[in-house]
N, C-alpha and C positions, 0 to 999 in steps of 0.2 A: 545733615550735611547739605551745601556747602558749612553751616554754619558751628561752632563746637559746642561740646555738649556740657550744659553750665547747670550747676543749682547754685541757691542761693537761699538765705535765712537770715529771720531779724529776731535779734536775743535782747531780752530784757530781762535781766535780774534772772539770769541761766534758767530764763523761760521762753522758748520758741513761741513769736507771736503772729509769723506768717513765714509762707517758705513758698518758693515755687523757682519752677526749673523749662531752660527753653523751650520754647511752641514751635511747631514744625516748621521748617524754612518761612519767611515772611511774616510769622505769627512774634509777638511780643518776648522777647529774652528775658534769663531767671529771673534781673534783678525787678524789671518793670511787675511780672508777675508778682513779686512779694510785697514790691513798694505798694503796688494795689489793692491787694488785699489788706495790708495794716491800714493803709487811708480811708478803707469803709469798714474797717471793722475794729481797728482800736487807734485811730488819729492822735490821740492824746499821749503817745507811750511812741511814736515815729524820733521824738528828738533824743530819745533816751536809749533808743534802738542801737546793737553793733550789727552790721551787715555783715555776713559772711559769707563769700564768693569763692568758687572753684578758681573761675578766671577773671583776669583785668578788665572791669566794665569799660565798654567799647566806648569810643569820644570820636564814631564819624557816623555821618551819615550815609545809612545803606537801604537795606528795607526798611527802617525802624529808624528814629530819632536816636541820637547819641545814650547812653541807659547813664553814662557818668552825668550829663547834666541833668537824669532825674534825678539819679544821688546826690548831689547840691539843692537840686528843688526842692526835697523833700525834708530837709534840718536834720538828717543825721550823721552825727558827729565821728563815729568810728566805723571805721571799714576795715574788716581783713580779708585779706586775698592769700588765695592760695598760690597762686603763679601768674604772672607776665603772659601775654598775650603776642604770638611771634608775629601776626599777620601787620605789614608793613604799615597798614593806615591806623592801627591802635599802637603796638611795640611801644609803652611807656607814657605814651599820652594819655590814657585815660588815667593811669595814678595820678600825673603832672595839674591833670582838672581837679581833681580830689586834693591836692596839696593843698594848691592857688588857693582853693576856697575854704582852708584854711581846716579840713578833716582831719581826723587824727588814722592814719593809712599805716597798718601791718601788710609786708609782702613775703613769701614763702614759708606761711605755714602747711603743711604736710604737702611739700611740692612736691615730695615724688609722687605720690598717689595721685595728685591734681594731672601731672603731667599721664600718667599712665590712663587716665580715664578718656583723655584727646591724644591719644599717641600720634592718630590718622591725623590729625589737623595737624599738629603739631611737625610731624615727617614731612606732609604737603607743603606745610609754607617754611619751614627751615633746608628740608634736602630738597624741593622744587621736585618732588616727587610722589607716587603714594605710598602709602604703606603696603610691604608687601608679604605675604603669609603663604607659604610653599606649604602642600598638603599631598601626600601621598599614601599608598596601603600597600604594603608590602607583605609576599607569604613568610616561613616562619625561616625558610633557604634563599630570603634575598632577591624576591624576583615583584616585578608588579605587572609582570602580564606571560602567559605561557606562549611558548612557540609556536603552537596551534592552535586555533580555534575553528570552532563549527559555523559562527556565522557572526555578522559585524552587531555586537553589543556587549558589553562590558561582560568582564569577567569578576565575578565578586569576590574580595577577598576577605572583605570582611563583614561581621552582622549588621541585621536590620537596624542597629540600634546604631552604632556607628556611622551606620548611611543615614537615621534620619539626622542625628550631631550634625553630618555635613552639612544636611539642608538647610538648619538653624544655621552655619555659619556663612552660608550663600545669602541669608534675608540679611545680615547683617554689616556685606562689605558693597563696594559701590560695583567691583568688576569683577570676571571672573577670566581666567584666559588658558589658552592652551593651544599647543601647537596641531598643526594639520593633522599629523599622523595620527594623534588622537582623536581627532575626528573623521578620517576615513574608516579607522581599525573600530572605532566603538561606537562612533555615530549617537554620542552623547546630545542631549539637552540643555544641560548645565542649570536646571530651573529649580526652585525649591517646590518641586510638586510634592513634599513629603514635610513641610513646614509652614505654617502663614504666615505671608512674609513677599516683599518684592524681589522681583527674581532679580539680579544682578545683570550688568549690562556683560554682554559677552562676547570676548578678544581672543581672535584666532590669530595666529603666527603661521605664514605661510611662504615660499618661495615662489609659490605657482602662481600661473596666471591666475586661474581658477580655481575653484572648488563646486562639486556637483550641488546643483539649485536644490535638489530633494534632501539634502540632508537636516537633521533634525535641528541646528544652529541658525537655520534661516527660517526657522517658524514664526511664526507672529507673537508668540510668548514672552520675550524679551529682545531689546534691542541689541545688533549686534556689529562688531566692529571687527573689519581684515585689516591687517599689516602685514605688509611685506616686505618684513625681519626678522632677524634670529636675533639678532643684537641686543641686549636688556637693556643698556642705555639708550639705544635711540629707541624703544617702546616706552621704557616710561617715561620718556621727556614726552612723547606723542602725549600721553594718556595725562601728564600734566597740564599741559597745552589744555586736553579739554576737561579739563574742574576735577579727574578723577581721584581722591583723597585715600582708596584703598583697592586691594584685588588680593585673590585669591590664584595664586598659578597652580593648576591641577596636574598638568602633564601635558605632554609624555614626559620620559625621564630621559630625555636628550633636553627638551625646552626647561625641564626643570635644574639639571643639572648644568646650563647654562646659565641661570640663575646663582646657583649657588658658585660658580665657580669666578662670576662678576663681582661677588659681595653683596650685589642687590637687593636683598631680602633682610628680613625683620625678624621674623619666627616660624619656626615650620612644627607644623603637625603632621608627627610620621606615625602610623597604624599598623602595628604589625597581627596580622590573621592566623588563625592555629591550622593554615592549607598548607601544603608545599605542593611546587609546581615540578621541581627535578631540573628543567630546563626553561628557557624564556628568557624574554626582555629584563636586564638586571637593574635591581633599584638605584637611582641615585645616593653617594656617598657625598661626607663631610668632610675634606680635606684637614679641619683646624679641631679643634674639642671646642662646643658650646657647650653652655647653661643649660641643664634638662631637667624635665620633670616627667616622670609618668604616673597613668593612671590606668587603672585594670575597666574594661567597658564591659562587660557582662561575656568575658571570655578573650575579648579585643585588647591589646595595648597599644594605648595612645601615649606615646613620647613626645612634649611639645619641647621645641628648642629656641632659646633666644640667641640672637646673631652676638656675639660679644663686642664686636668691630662696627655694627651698625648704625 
């Protein structure tokens, strides 16, 4: 990120003869990757090549020279793509360079799958938003947090294996966010200290002037961002505004159910724990039926749900 996540492969005679897939922000795209390796190691086999792309090689200059006008430089004649590329300065122009020069250009082969592997870019530069992924844990009576508690830190409801899942899914989104209340009541981190992995940048919701300096969201471990709204449209237009492509909203189940009850959201991963609490803070509901699927976690169900309206 910012950039999507592209492979790409050169076939000769249904032989794979180079493949490579984008380098970290700044670093060279799939197709430059592949085109390079075939030009030092079988030159002679580049005219005869079909390129195969997840997405529309780019035709602007950014970090990186245009990758459509290597694919013209380089004399090969067929290119398939799997999907269009939405971000405004490519959106069709890099096929358009591939025509010109006279290529022979397949577009949408297995585009749902092309699409599903940039869904985050994809949501970013079509809804001008990021993608967003609601996650909660609930006991087995509907509660994600008891009435009581002995002292400000998370209540577990579900296993270790579960918790580290999350941490894997924390290295792999840009934000993560949650309202005040979850941060006075549990005085979370929000870090993948249970994954290797960059910890997510992290977005509190708040009304208050303030929030206490000591708590564990202003440590130096990841960077963090206050807003002061409830509103999920004016947050994620903020978090648009600054490059943000995906989040994770954790809680509480007021800021979460605020979400859901906007549309706002993509997919949630709900956890249900074999605890019952009897009384407590009650989980967020689904007003509509989505898409689900679950999966049993070493005693945990994980029920992941797609937005159908999203």
């Amino acid at each position: 990120m910012p950039n999507p996540s592209v492979g790409a492969i050169l076939v000769v005679d249904n032989c794979i003869i180079a493949e490579g897939y984008t380098s970290a922000y700044g670093g060279p795209h799939a197709e430059v990757n592949a085109i390079t390796y075939a030009q030092e190691h079988t030159p002679d086999l580049l005219e005869k090549a079909t390129l195969y792309v997840t997405l529309e090689p780019c035709s602007h200059y950014g970090k990186t020279p245009p990758c459509a006008d290597l694919v013209v430089a380089s004399g090969i004649q067929k290119v398939v793509i799997g999907t269009t590329d939405p971000y405004a300065k490519v959106a069709g122009n890099g096929i358009k360079k591939l025509l010109e020069a006279g290529i022979d250009v397949t577009v949408g082969v297995l585009e749902t799958e092309c699409y599903e592997v940039n869904k985050r870019f994809f949501t970013y530069h079509e809804k001008k938003r990021p993608y967003i992924i609601l996650k909660w844990a609930e006991t087995l009576d509907g509660y994600i947090a008891p009435k009581h508690r002995d002292k400000k830190a998370p209540v577990w409801i579900t296993n270790s294996y579960s918790r580290q899942l999350v941490h894997k899914w924390r290295s792999e989104e840009q934000a993560i966010l949650v309202g005040a209340q979850t941060v006075l009541a549990d005085n979370p981190s929000l870090t993948t200290r249970d994954w290797h992995g960059i910890s997510p940048i992290r977005v509190v919701l708040t009304n208050k002037t303030d929030l206490p300096k000591d708590v564990q969201v202003f440590n130096d471990q990841a960077e963090t961002i206050v807003i002061t709204s409830q509103d999920p449209k004016e947050v994620v237009a903020l978090l648009y505004e600054k490059e943000i492509q995906s989040m994770i909203v954790e809680g509480g189940a007021k800021t979460l159910q605020r979400f859901i009850d906007s549309g706002i959201w993509d997919e949630a991963n709900v956890f249900t724990g074999k605890t019952t609490f009897g009384e407590g803070t009650k989980a967020p509901i689904f007003h509509k039926q989505h898409t689900a699927t679950s999966q049993d976690i070493k005693g945990d169900i994980l029920t992941t749900y797609k937005n159908k309206t999203s």
